[in-house]
N, C-alpha and C positions, 0 to 999 in steps of 0.2 A: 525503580527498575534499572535505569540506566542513570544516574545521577548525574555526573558529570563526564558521559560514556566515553568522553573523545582524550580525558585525563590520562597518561600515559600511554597514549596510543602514536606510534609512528607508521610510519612509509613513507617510500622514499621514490622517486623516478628516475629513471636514467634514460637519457636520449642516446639511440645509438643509429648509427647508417650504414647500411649491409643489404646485402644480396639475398640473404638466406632467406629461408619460406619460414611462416611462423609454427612453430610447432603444434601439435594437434594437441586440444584442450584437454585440461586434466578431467580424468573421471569424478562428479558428483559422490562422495561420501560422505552419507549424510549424518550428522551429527555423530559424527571420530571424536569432537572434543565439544565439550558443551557450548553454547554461545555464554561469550563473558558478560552478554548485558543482558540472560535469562536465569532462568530457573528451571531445572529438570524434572523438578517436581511438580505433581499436581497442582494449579492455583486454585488455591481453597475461597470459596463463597465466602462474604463478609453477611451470615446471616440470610440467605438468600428468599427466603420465606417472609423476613421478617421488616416493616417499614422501615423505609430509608428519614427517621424520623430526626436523626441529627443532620440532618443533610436540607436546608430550608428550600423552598420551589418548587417541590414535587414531589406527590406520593409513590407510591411503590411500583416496582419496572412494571409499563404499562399504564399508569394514570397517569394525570394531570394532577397536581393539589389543589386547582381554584386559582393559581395565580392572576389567572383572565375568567371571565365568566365567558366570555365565546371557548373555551376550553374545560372544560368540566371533567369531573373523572371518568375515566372508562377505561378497564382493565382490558390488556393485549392479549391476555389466556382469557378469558370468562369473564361471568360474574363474580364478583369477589365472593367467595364462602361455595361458591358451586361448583367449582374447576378447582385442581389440582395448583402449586406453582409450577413452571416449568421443570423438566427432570436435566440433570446435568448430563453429558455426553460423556458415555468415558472409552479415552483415546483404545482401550487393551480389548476391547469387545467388539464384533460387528452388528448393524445394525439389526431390527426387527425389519421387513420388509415394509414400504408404505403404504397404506392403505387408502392414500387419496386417490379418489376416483379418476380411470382413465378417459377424460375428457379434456373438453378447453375451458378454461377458467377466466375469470376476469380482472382485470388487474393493472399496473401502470407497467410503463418500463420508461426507463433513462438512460441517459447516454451522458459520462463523467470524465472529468479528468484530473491528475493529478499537475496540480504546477508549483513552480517556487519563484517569489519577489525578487530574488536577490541574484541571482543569475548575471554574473558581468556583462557587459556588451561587448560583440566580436569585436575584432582590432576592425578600422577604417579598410586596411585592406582585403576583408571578405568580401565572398561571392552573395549579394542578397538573395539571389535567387537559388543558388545552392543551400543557403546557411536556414532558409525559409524552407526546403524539400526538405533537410534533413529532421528539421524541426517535427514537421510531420510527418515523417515516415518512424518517429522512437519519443510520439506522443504519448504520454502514459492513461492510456483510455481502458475505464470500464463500462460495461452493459449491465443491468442491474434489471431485474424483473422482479416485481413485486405481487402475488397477490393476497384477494380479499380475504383467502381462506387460511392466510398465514403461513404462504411459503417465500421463500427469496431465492433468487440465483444471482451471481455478480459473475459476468465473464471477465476475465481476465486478457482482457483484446492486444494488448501491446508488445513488441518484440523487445521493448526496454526493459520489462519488471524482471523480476528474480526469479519465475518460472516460467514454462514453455506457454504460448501466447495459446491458446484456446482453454486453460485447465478456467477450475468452475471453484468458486465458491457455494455452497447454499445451506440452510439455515430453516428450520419450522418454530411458529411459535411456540410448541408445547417441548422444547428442548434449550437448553444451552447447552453452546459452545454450538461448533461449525461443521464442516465434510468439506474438505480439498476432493475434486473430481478430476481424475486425469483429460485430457485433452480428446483421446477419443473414446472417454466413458469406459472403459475397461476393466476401471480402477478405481476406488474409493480409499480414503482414507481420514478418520475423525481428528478432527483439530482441537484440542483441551482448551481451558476456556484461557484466554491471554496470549495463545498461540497464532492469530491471525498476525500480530505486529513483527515477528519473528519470521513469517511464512514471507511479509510483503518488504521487509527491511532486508533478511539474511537469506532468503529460501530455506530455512529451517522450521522445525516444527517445535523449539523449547518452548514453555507454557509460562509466562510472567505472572506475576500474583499479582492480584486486583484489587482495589480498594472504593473506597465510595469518597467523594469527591471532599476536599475541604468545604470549601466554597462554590458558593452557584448563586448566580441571581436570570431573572428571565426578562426580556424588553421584546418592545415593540422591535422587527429588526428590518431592514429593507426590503424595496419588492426584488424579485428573482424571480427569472424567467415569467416573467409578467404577474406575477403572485406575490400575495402578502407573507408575511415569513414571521415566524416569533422568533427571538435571537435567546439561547440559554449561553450563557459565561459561566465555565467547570472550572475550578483547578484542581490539580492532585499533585502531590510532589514530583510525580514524572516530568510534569506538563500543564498549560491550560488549552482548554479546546471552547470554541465560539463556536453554536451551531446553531444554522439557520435551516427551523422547519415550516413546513407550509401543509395547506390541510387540503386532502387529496383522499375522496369518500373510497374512488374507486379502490386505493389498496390497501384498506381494510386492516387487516390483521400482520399484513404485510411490511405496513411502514415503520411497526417497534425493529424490526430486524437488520432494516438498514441503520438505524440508531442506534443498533444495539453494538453490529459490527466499526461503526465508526467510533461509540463511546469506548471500546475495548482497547482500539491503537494507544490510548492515553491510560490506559491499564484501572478504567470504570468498570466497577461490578456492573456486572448487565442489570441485575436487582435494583440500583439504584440509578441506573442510566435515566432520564428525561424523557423515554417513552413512550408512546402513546398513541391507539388505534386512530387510522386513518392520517395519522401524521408523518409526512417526508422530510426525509433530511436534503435539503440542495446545497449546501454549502457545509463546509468543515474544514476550521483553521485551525492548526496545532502550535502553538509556540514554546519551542522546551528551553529550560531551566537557561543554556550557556547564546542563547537569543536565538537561532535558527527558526524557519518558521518552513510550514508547508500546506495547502492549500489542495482540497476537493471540491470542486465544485462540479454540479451538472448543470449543463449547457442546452439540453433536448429532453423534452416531459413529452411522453403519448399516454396520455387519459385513456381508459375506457375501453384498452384494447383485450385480445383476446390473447390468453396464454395457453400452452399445450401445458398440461398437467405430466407430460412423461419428461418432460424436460427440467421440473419442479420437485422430484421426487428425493425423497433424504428417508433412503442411500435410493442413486440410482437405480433403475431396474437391471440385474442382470452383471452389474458390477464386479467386480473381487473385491474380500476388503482386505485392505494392506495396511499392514501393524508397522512394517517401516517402509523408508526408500518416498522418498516426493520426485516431479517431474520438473524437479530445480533444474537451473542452467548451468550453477555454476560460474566459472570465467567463459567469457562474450562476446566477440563484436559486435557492437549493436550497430556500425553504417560497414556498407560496403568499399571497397576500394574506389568503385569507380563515384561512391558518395564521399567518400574523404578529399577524392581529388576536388571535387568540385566548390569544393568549402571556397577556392580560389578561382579567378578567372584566370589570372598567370603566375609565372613563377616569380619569384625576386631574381634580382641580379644576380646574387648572390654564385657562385659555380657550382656544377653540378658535384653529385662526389655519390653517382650510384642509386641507389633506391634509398629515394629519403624516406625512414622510417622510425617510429616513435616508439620505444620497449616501456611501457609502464608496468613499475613493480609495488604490491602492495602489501607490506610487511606488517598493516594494522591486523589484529585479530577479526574482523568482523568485512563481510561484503561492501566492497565499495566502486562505486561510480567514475569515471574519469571523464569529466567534459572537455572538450575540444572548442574554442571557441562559441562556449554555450550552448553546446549540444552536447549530449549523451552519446559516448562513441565507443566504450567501451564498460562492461562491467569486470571486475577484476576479483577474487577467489582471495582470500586470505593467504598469504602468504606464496600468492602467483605472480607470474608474468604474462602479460601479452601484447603483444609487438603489431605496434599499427600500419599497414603498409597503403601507397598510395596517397598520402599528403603531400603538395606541392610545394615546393621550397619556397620558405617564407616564415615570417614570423607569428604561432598562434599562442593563444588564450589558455593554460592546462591549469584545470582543477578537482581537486579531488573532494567527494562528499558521500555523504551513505545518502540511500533514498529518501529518509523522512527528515534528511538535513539538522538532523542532530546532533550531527560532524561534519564543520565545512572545514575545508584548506582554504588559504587565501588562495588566489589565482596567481599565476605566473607564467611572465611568456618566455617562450622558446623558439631558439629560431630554429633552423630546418635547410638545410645541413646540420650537424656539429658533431663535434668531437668526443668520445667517449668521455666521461668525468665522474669524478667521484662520486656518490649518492649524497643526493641534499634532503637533509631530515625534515619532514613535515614539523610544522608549531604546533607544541600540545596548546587544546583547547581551555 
């Protein structure tokens, strides 16, 4: 999919200090040019009917092989031979309306976050307790509801990700692929299957082709959030993915779908994804091809609770469906001025010379991240600018990465004042 995606990729930054207000952010156009690390085309099923039999550890999406006898087979749609496979989602059509009953249902929910190992540490002279706010205020957090009858919702909580912080994920077993729900339910729109890593990487909607894993073995894996966990090891040429699941009766038919959407980031046919009624994903580590790595894990399990079925429904009630247009962001600030200030408790000595301010420009094809002494302070639009204002003079930490760290820059500091200068070319990966 993305082989070695960060290969002739540049941008560049330029520090500049001016008075001017930052310009109002470019208009969201979505997919003007294709994403260079997708595919525009439908991702074709490898077989999707049919066992994932070269594939050792597991039988077909929804069973178990027997790897563990406390694990036995049980299919995510049915009985096998009584039920249907899932039907595939196609992005060009709107849904049937759903026909799950409008009640409360039963089911888990969790509470997730996305983090990365590798993250530098601020210079000595950060504000902990600013550097610590900002941390949580552009935590990459989702909400996930799962139930027993085999629906999912993933909120999308954060003002850091790639689109507007309430839009919905959600997912039924008797389907692949996904539905993006706008933020205030307005809007629907089908995600084609391969299309979630593109939604959460770029804010795009291109659809990657999928494959079924090289390799895969399954182990005993650690306890999380106080549970026993089975650990499966994936790789596919994209990537390898470690996931740790835990067995959780309450969400039912629920729990292949948070698996299913995690095993798709690594571009896993859902067919031959790991799984399996009643089984949760708590952890999911990606480590792609040029060594970057990125890290899901949930933090908070509520057993047993009750879900509203209207907020579960695929396609919402009452929706529009939308063949284009997502409620991407685009280029971002993701801290505020008076949070940028605070990254410092004072200035350097250094002399004033105006509003110190930081113009990041990203000349790589593809959405990228600009840390600020380890925090997430900006998202930056393919071949945009935008101007950080409200940093205190001093020296910080600037780095550039895409969200699933598939493409890091090394870190480099800057001080604050300084002088216009030439563009300094990012190191291809």
């Amino acid at each position: 999919m993305r082989g070695r995606i960060a290969s002739g990729l540049a941008f560049t930054f330029w520090l500049a200090v001016g008075a001017c207000e930052r310009s109002a952010p470019e208009p969201v156009i979505e997919n003007a040019t294709p994403s260079p690390n997708a595919s525009i085309l439908p991702a074709p099923l490898a077989s999707v009917a049919q066992p994932a039999a070269e594939v050792p550890g597991w039988a077909p999406s929804g069973a178990h092989s027997g790897a563990s006898a406390e694990l036995g087979p049980k299919m995510s749609f049915g009985d096998a031979g009584s039920s249907p496979p899932p039907e595939v989602l196609r992005a060009d059509q709107p849904l049937d309306d759903d026909t799950l009953s409008q009640r409360e249902v039963i089911g888990v929910s969790l509470q997730g976050e996305w983090r990365y190992a590798d993250l530098p540490p601020a210079p000595r002279e950060g504000n902990q307790a600013g550097l610590d706010a900002a941390r949580r205020s552009t935590a990459l957090k989702m909400r996930i509801d799962l139930s027993a009858i085999g629906r999912m919702r993933v909120v999308l909580q954060s003002r850091a990700l790639s689109v507007e912080p309430g839009s919905e994920v959600r997912a039924r077993v008797d389907r692949y692929g996904h539905v993006l729900v706008w933020p205030n339910g307005s809007a629907y729109r089908v995600l084609p299957l391969g299309a979630v890593r593109t939604l959460l990487g770029e804010g795009r909607a291109d659809a990657n082709p999928l494959v079924r894993a090289q390799t895969s073995t399954v182990s005993d894996g650690p306890r999380r959030a106080a549970r026993r966990t089975k650990r499966w090891e994936l790789a596919t040429r994209t990537g390898k993915l470690a996931l740790d699941q835990t067995r959780i009766l309450a969400a039912g038919e629920g729990g292949p779908l948070l698996c299913r959407f995690l095993s798709e980031l690594v571009a896993i046919d859902p067919s031959a994804a790991p799984c399996a009624v009643d089984d949760v994903p708590l952890r999911a580590q990606y480590t792609w091809p040029d060594g970057g790595s990125i890290v899901f894990e949930v933090f908070d399990v509520i057993d047993k609770t009750e879900l509203s079925a209207a907020q579960l429904l695929v396609p919402p009630a009452g929706a529009e469906f939308a063949r284009t247009g997502l409620p991407a962001r685009g280029s971002a600030l993701l801290l505020s001025r008076e949070e940028l200030g605070a990254l410092r408790l004072r200035p350097s000595e250094a002399p004033a010379a105006g509003d110190e301010g930081l113009t990041l420009r990203n000349a790589s094809e593809v959405l990228r991240y600009a840390y600020v002494d380890g925090v997430p302070a900006a998202l930056v639009a393919p071949n945009r600018d935008v101007m950080l204002s409200g940093l205190t003079r001093g020296r910080y930490l600037v780095q550039w990465r895409t969200f699933f760290a598939d493409a890091v820059d090394p870190p480099a500091f800057v001080d604050l004042p300084a002088r216009p200068s030439a563009p300094v070319e990012a190191r291809d990966h």
